[in-house]
N, C-alpha and C positions, 0 to 999 in steps of 0.2 A: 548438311545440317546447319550451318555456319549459312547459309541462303533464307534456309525455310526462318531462322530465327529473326534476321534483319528484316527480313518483308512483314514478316507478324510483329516487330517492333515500329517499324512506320504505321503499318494499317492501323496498329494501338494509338502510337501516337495523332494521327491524322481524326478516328472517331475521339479522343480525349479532346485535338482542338475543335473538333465541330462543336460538338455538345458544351462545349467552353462558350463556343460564338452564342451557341443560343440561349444559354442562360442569360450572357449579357445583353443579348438582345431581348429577352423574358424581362430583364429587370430595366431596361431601357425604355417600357412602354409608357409608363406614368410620364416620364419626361417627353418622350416625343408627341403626348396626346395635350401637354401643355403647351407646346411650341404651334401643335396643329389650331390650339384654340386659341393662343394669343395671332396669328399670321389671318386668321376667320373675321380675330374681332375688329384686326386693323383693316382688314378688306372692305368690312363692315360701316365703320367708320368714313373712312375716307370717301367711300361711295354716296354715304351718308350727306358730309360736306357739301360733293359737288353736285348730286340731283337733287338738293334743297337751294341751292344757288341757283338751276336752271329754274326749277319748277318755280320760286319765289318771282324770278326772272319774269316765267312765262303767266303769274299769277295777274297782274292787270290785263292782261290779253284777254283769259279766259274771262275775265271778271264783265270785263265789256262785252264781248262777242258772243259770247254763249251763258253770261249770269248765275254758271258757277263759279264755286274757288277752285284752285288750282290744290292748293293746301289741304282740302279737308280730304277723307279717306278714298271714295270709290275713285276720284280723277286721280289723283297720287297715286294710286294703288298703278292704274293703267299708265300713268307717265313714269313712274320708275320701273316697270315692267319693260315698258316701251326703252326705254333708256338703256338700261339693262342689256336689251336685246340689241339694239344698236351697235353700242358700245363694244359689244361681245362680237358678233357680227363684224365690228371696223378691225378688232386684234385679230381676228382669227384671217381676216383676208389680209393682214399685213406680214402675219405668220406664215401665210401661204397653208394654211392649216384648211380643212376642209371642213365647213361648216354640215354638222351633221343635227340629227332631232336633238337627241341627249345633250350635246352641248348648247341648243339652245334651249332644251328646258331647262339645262343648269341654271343659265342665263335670267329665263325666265324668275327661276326660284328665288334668284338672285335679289333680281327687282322687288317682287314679291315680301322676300324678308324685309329688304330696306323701308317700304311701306310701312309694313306693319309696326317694324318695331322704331318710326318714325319720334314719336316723347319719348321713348325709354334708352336714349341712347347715353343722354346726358342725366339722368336721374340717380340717383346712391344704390339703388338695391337693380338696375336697366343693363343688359348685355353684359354678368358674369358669366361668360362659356366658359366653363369648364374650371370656373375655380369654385374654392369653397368660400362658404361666405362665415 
């Protein structure tokens, strides 16, 4: 009797601390979905920075050779794409990581975003993820 009691007092106590964890972790998602969009927007940024420093770079190149801008949407779009992919590409072989489709569409998406959201990064109301305004 003195058995059956202890074992059904662990198994109590053991589902009291599950259900304990998940609650905290239920009430922990607001916070972790801020930390996931502030870590997005810094990715964001910084990527920001450096393929506006190449492509500005590479913007009298294109200007002469080929009599686009480097700068304005459709080449941007493809040079941070490109870059992106690159980039993505040089970590994942330094990782030893196996470059598969997914993580270069990631990759790609990547670029992609940084294009787009090329003016709106430095703007007042440009790249709030995930906060309220």
């Amino acid at each position: 009797m003195f058995f059956t009691r202890t074992l059904f007092s662990i198994c109590l106590l053991s589902a009291s601390l599950v259900f304990m964890g998940l609650a905290l972790l239920l009430r922990s998602i607001p916070s972790f979905a801020e930390l996931f969009g502030n870590m997005v927007r810094f990715l964001l940024k910084w990527s920001f920075h450096l393929y506006r420093k190449m492509i500005v770079f590479l913007d009298p190149f294109f200007q002469i050779n080929l009599g686009v801008r480097a700068v304005e949407l459709p080449v941007r779009a493809i040079l941070s794409i490109a870059l992106s992919s690159g980039i993505g590409c040089l970590i994942f072989l330094i990782l030893r990581w196996q470059i598969t489709w997914i993580l270069l569409l990631i990759c790609m998406i990547h670029g992609l975003t940084v294009a787009l959201l090329w003016a709106d990064f430095f703007e007042p109301q440009g790249l709030h993820i995930g906060e309220k305004l």
